[in-house]
N, C-alpha and C positions, 0 to 999 in steps of 0.2 A: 395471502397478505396478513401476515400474522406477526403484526407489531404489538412490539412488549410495550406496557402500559404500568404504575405505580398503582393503578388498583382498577378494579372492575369497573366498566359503566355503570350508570345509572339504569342502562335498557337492561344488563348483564343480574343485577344485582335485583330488578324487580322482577324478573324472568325466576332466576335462585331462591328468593323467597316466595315468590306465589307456589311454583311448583314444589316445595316443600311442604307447604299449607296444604297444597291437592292432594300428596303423596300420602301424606300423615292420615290425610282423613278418608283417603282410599284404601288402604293399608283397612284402618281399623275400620269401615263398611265392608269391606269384603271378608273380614275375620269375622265379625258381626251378620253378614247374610249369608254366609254358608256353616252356622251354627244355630241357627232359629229354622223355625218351621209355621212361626207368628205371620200374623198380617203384614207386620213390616219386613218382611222378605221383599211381598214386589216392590214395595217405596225403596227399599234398600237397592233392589236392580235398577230399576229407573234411576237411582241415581249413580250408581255405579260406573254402567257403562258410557252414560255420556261423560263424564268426569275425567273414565279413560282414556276415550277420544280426545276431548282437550287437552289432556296431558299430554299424550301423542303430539298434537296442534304447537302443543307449549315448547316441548322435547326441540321437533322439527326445526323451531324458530331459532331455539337459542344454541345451537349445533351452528345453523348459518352466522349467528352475531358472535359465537365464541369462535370459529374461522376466520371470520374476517375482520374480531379487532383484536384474538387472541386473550392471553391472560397473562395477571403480572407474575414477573420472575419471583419463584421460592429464595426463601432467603440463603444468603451464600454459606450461613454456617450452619444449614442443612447438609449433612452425610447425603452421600450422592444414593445409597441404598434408599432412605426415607424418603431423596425427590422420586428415583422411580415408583415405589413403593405410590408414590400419594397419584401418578400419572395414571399407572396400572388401576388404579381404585376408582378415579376418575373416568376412566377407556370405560371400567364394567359399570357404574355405574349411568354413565349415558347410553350403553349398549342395554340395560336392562329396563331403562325408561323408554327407550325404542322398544325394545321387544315381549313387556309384559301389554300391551292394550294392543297391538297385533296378532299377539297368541290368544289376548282374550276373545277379540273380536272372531277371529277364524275357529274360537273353540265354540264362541254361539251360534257362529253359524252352520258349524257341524252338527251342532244340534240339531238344526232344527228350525232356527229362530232367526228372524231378520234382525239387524240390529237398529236398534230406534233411539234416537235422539233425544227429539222433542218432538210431540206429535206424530207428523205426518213422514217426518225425516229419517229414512233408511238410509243407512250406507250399506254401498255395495258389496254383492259376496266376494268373498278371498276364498275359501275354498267351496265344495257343494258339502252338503247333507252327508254325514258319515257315523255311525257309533262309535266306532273302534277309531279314528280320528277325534271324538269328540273327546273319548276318552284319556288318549292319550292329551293329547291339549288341555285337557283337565287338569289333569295332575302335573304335566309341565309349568300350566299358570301358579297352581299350587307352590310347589317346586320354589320358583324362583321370584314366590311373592315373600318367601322367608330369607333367600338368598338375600334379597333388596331388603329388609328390612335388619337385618345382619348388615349390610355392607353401610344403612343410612345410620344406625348405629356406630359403627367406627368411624364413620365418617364425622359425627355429631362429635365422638370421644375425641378425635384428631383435630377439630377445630375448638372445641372447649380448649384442650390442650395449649393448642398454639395463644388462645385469647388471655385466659387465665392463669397459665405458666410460664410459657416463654414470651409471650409479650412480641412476637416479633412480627407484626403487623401483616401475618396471616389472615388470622379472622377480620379485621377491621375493615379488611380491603372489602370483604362482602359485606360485611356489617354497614360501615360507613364511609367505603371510598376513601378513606385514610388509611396512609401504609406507610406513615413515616416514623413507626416504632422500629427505631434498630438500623436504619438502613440511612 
């Protein structure tokens, strides 16, 4: 049920910014806890992974409300290379907010480690206990925490873009639910 709409919900658009906010500051705690060897290593874990998790939480949800109210149409006097182009970018980045806090979580608990929440709250294992799984999942997380951070990059540059140059009621639709620049 994927009806075009003049700009995103309001559920769509706080869904985009929160998860932006978690992203940015998971990004930079996780380049931050695997570069110290300080105290604030395990505050930095502790918050890490539950962060993940929600993001994951966050991820899940707005997959279902971007299915089922869709997103508004690119503007017409986008080159059909550039719509692909921004679709393709879109596919990897929700594929990579799925798949960076399930490769984190299955690489802690290759470790070793239960994963904890808050307190008392485990989530369950995804795979058992393994080095050489931990390891690799290590460096997968690694991997494609630079990937996503590259692609929220472009992503940043392509909506500056559209907001500040072409005007053409790309970014505002997120920004502000307004998309009647141009169209």
């Amino acid at each position: 049920m994927n009806r075009p709409h003049l700009h995103f919900s309001p559920v769509q658009r706080w869904l985009h910014w929160s998860m932006a906010i978690a992203m940015l500051a998971m990004l930079f705690i996780g380049v931050i806890m695997v570069s110290t060897l300080s105290q604030a290593h395990s505050t930095l874990i502790a918050l890490h992974r539950p962060l993940g998790i929600a993001i994951l939480a966050l991820v899940v949800i707005r997959i279902g409300v971007r299915l089922g109210r869709g997103s508004p149409p690119l503007p017409g006097s986008l080159p059909s290379a550039q719509k692909r182009v921004a679709y393709a970018s879109h596919v990897l980045l929700y594929a990579l907010m799925l798949l960076m806090p399930l490769i984190g979580w299955a690489m802690v608990l290759a470790g070793g480690y239960p994963v904890t929440l808050f307190g008392a709250i485990h989530l369950p294992p995804l795979v058992p206990a393994d080095a050489r799984l931990f390891a690799l999942l290590r460096a997968l997380h690694s991997w494609l925490a630079f990937v996503l951070f590259a692609l929220v990059l472009v992503h940043l540059a392509a909506a500056l873009m559209h907001g500040l140059i072409k005007r053409d009621g790309v970014f505002s639709s997120m920004a502000r639910g307004d998309r009647s620049g141009g169209r």
